[in-house]
C-alpha positions as CSV (number, residue, x, y, z in Angstrom):
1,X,98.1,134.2,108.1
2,X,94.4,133.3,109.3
3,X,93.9,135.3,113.1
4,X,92.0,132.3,114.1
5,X,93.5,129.5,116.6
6,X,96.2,127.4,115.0
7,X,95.0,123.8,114.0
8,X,95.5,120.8,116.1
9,X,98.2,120.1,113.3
10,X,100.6,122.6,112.1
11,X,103.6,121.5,109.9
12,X,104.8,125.3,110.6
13,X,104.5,125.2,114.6
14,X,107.0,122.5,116.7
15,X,106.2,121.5,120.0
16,X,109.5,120.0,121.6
17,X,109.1,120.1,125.4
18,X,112.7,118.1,126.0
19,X,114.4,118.5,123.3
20,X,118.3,118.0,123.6
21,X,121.2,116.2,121.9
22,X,121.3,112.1,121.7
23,X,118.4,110.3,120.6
24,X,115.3,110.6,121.5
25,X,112.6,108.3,123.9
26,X,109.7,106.8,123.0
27,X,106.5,105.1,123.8
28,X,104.8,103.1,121.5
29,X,101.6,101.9,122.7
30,X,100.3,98.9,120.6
31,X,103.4,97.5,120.1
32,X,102.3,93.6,118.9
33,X,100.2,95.2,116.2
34,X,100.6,96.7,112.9
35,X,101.8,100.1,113.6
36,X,103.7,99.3,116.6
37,X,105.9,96.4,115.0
38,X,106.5,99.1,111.9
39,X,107.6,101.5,114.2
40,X,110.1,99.1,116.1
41,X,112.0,98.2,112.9
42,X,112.2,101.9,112.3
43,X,113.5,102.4,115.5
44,X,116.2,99.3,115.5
45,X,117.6,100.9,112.1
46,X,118.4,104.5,113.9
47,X,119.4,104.0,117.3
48,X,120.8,107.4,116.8
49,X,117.6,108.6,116.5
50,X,115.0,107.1,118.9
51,X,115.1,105.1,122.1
52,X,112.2,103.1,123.3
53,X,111.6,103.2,127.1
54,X,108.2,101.6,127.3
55,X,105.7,99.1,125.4
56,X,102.2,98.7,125.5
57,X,99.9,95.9,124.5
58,X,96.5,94.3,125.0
59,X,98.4,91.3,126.1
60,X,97.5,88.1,123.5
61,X,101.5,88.2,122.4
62,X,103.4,87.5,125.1
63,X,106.4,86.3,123.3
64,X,107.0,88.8,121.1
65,X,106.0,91.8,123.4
66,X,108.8,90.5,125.8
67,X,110.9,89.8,122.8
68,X,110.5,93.3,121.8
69,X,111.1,94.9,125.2
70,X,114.4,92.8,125.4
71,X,115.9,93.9,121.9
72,X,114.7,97.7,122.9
73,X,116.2,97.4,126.5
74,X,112.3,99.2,127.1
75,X,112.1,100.1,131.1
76,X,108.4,99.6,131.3
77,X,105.7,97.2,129.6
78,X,102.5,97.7,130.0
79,X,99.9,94.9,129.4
80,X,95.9,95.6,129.6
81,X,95.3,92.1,130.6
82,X,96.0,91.4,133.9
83,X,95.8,87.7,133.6
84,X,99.1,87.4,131.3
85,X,101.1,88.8,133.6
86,X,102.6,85.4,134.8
87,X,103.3,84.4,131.6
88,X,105.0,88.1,130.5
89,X,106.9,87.3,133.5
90,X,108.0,84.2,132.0
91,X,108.2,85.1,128.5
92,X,111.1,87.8,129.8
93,X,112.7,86.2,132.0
94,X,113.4,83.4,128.8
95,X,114.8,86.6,126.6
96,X,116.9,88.5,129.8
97,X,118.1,85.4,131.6
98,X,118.0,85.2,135.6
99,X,120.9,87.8,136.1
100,X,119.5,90.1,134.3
101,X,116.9,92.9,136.1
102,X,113.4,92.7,134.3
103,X,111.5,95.7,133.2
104,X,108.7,97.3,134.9
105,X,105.6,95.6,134.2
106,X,102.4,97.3,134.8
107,X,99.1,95.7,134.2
108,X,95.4,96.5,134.0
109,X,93.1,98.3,131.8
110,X,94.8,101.6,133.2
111,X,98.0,100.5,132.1
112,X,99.0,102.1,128.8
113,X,97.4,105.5,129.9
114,X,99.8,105.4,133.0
115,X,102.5,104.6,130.5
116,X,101.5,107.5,128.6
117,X,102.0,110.0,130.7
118,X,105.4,108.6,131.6
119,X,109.0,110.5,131.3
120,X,109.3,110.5,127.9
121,X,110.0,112.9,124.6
122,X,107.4,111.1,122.4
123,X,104.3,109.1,122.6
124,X,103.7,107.0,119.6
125,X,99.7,105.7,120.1
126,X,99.2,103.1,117.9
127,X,96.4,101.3,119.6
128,X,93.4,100.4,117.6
129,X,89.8,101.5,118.5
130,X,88.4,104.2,121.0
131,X,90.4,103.1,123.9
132,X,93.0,104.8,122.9
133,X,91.2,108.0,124.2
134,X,92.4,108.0,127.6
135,X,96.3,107.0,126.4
136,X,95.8,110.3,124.2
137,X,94.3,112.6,126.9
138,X,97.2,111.4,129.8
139,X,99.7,112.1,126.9
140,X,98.4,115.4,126.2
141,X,97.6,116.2,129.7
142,X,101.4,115.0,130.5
143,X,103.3,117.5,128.1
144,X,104.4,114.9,125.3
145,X,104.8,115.4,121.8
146,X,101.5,112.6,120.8
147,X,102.4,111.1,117.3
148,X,98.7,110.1,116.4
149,X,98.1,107.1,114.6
150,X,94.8,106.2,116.8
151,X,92.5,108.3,114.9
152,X,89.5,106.4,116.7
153,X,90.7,108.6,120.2
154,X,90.8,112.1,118.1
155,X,87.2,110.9,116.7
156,X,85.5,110.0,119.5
157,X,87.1,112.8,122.1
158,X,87.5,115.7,119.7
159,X,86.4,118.5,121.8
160,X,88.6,116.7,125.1
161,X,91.6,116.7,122.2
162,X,91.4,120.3,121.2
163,X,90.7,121.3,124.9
164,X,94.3,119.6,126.0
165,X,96.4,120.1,123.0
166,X,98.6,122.6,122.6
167,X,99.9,124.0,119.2
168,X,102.0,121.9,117.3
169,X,101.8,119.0,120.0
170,X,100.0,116.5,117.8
171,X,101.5,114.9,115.1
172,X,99.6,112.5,112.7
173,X,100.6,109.3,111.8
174,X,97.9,107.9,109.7
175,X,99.3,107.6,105.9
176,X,96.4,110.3,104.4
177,X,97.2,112.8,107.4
178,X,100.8,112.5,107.4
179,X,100.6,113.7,103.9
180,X,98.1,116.7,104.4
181,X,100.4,117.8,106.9
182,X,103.5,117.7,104.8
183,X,101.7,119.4,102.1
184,X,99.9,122.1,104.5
185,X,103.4,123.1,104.9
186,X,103.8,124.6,101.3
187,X,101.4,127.3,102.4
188,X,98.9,129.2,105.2
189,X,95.1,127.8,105.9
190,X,94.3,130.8,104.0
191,X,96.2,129.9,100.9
192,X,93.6,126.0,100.8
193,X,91.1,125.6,99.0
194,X,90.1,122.1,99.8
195,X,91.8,118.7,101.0
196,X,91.9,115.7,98.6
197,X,92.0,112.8,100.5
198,X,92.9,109.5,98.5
199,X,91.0,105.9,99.1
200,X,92.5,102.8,97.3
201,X,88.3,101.3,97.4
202,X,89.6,98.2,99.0
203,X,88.8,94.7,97.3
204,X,85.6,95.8,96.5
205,X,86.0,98.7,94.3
206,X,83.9,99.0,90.9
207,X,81.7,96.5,92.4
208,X,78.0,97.3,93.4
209,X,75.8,97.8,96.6
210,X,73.6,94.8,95.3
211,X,77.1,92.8,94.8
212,X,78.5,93.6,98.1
213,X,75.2,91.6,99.6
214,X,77.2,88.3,98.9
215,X,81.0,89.1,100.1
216,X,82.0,86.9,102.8
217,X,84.5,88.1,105.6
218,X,87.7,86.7,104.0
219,X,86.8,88.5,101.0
220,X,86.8,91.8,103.0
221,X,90.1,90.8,104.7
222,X,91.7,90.7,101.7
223,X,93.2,94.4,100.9
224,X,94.7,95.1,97.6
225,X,97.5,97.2,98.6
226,X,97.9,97.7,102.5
227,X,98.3,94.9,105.7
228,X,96.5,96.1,108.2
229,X,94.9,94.3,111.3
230,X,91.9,92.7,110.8
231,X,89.3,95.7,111.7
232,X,91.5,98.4,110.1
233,X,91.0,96.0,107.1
234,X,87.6,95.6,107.2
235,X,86.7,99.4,107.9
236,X,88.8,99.6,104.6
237,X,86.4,97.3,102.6
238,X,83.5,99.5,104.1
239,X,85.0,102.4,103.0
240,X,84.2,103.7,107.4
241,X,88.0,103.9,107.8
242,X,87.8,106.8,105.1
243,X,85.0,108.7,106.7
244,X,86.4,108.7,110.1
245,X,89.3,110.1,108.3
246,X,87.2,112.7,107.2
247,X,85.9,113.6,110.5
248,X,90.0,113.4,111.7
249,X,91.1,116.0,108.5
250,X,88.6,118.0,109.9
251,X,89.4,118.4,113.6
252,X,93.3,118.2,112.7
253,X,93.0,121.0,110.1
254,X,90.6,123.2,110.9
255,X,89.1,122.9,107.3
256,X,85.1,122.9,106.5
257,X,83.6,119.4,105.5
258,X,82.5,120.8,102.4
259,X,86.3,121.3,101.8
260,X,87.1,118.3,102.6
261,X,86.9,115.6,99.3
262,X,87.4,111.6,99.0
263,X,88.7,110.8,95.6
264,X,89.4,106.5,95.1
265,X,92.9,106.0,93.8
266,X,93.8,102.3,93.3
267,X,97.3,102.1,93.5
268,X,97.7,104.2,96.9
269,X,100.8,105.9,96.0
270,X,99.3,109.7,96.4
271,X,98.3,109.3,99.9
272,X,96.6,113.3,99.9
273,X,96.7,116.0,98.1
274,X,96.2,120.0,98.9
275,X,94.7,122.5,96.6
276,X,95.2,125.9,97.1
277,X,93.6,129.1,96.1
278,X,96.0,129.6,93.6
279,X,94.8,126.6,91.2
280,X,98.0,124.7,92.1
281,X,97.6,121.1,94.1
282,X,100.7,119.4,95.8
283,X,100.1,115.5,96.3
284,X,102.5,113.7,98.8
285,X,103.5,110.4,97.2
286,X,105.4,107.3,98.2
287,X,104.7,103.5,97.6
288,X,102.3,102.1,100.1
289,X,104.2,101.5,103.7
290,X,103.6,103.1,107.1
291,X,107.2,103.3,108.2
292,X,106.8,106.5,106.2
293,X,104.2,108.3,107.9
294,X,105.6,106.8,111.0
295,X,109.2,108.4,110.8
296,X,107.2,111.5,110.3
297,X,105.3,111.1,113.6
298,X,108.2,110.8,116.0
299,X,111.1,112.0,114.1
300,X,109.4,115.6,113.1
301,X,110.4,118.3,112.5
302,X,113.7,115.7,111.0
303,X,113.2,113.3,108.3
304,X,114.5,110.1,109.1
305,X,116.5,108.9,106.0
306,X,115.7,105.5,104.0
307,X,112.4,105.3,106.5
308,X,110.9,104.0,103.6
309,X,110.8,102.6,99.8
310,X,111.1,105.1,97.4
311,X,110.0,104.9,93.4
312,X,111.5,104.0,90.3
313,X,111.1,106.7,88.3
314,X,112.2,105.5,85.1
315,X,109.6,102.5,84.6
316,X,106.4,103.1,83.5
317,X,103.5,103.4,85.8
318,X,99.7,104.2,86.0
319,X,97.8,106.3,88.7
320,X,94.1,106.5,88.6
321,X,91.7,108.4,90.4
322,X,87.9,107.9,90.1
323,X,84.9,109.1,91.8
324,X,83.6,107.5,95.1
325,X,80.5,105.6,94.9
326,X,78.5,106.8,98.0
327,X,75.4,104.9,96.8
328,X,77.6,101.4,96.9
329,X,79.4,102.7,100.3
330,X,77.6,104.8,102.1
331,X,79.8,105.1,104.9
332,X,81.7,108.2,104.0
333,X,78.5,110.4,103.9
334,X,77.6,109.7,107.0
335,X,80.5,110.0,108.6
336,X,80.0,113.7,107.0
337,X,76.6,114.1,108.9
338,X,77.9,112.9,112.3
339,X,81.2,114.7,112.0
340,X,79.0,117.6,111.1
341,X,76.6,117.1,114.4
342,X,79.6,116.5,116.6
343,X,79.5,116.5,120.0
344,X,78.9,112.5,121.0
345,X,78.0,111.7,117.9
346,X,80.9,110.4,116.4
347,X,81.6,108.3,119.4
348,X,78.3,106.5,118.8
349,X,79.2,106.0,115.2
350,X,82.6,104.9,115.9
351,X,81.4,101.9,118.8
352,X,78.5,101.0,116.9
353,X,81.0,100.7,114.0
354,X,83.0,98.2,116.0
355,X,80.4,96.3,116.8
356,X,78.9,95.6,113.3
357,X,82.2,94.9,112.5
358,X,82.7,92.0,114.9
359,X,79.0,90.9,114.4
360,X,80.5,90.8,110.6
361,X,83.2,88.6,111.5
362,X,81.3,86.6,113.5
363,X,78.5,85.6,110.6
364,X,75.9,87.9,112.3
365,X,75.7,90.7,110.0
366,X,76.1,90.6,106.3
367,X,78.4,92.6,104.7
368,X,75.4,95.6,104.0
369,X,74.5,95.2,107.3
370,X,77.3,96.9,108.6
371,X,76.6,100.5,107.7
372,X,72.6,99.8,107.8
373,X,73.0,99.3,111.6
374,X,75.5,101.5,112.2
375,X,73.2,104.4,110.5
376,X,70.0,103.2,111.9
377,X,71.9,103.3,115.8
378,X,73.0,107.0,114.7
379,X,69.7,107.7,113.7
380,X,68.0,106.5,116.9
381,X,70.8,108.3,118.9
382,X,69.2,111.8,118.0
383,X,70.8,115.1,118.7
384,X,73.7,114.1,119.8
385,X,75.4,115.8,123.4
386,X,77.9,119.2,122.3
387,X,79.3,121.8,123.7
388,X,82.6,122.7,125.9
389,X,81.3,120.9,128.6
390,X,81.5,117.5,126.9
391,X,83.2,115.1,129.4
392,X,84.5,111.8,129.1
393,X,81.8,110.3,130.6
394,X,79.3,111.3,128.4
395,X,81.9,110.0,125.3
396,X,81.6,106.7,127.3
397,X,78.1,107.1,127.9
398,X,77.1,107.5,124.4
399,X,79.5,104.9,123.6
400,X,77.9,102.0,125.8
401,X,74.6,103.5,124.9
402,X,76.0,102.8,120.7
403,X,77.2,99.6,121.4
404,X,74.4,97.7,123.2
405,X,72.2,99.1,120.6
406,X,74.3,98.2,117.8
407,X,74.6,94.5,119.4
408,X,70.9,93.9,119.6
409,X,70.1,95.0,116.3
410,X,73.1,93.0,115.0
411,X,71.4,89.9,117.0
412,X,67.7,90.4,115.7
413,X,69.4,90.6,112.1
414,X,70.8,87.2,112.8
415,X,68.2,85.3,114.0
416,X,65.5,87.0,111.2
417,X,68.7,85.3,108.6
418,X,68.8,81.9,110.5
């Protein structure tokens, strides 16, 4: 075994602060969206298993967060908009009728952080985007068992995550992590060589830099083998969503960036591989769904059985890898070089990121012009703030810094196009 401190993710090290017979509770925060809704019909098939006693969402799904709550007998909601909660009100009272109590309902943009630190075995973070930092630190900070699928919080607030995190207490959620830290398990960090992490290219794989001038947005919504929300997607198409999963196989694993590879592998069945020192490589495999990686999250160190479709091994089938164009998406390498400068650097590449992305969608930016502003906001960021004395105001700093920058360039881009 290595003498140096175990990574923030360890298949060989459980952290189980109440663990105990019956099943066992969870937060999910993000509920309405893509994870969370996976990770409800996982729960409603093992009651057994899990028990949901709060629910968090921005607040733009009313009806179906209160629908959820009902059907999961949830004790608290937790709604970032303050302005819905008449309507939440509403919306529950419909599903629990006027004899029946209603759960708690907190509101504001503190909301699912309070819920995160709440009594609870398990905090599921599914949120989308660097907001889900402070939900991450309060579950941390709070003792719970954080199964990770908000890889924008780990990004962004690295050196806050390692400082709170104790061993084992971080499980990852995200399809490509959830399988490096399966196969991790096979061996010690001195027995890898490198991590092969798998990319399916998105709907614009083969195609060139000069091509991808002319995609439009619904082209990039349009993913060949995963639904995702509407940025996931998107950050997909860019290929971003694969370098920030660099930067996350870093700071998970412990592992070098120069052992750290992106191979493109259309079908997305091999989801990562590990290849150790002695030549052999174990690749973690299942047909594209997140119920997988989720049942790994909150149900580790158990499997949760029939979480997910499984393959039929006796029909024919093709798996291809090729190698990543970094001329025709860019965005991999330089999520290298942040990742590599640290500090607030990848919180300025993550909000300017999101940013582009909505100028994107909005007809602002062209396709291109994502990762040319994104790189040109990192470049004009210079030497980016490090060190153990990196607070979360300086993440949010650099972040508000990143994304008015990142807003007027997308703006002067637009009117120079009009």
């Amino acid at each position: 075994m290595s003498d140096s401190p175990a990574p923030l993710a360890d298949p060989h090290l459980v952290y189980d602060p109440v663990a105990g017979d019956g099943p066992k509770d969870v937060v999910i925060l993000g509920s309405t969206g893509s994870i969370g809704t996976q990770a409800i019909d996982l729960v409603l098939r093992n009651p057994d298993r899990f028990r949901v006693t709060g629910l968090s969402a921005n607040g733009g799904r009313v009806a179906l967060l209160a629908e959820q709550a009902y059907r999961l007998r949830a004790r608290t909601v937790a709604v970032a908009r303050e302005d819905v909660v008449p309507a939440l009100r509403e919306a529950l009272t419909a599903q629990y009728g006027t004899g029946e109590p209603l759960p708690e309902i907190l509101a504001g943009p503190d909301a699912a952080t309070q819920l995160a630190a709440s009594d609870c075995h398990t905090v599921l973070n599914g949120i989308t985007g660097s907001i889900g930092l402070a939900p991450t630190l309060a579950a941390l900070e709070a003792g719970r068992t954080l199964a990770l699928a908000n890889k924008e919080s780990l990004i962004v607030g690295g050196p806050l995550v390692k400082a709170l995190a104790k061993p084992g207490q971080i499980i990852p959620v995200d399809s490509e992590h959830a399988a490096l830290f399966q196969a991790l398990a096979a061996g010690t960090r001195a027995d890898v060589r490198k991590l092969v992490v798998t990319a399916s290219g998105g709907p614009f794989r083969g195609r060139t830099k000069a091509e991808l001038a002319h995609v439009t947005v619904d082209d990039a919504l349009a993913h060949p083998t995963w639904a995702m929300g509407p940025v996931i997607t998107i950050n997909s198409a860019t290929l971003v969503n694969k370098g920030l999963e660099v930067i996350e196989a870093h700071l998970l694993y412990d592992i070098p960036f120069d052992r750290i590879e992106v191979v493109v592998h259309p079908q997305s069945y091999v989801h990562s591989m590990v290849e150790f020192t002695d030549g052999s490589t174990l690749a973690q495999a299942t047909p594209p769904d997140m119920r997988g990686p989720i049942a790994i999250g909150i149900g580790w160190p158990e499997r949760v059985p029939d979480a997910a479709p499984t393959f039929d091994w006796s029909k024919a089938s093709t798996w291809e890898f090729f190698p990543l164009d970094n001329e025709a998406f860019p965005s991999v390498n330089l999520a290298r070089h942040v990742g590599e400068l640290a500090g607030t650097a990848p919180a300025v590449f993550n909000a300017a990121n999101e940013e582009c992305v909505e100028a994107f969608r909005q007809g602002a930016l062209p396709f291109n012009g994502i990762m040319e502003t994104v790189t040109r906001v990192v470049e004009e960021h210079g030497t980016p703030r490090t060190g153990t004395s990196l607070t979360v105001s300086d993440v949010l700093e650099a972040e508000t810094w990143a994304r008015t920058r990142a807003r007027e360039l997308a703006a002067q881009t637009a009117e120079a196009r009009a």
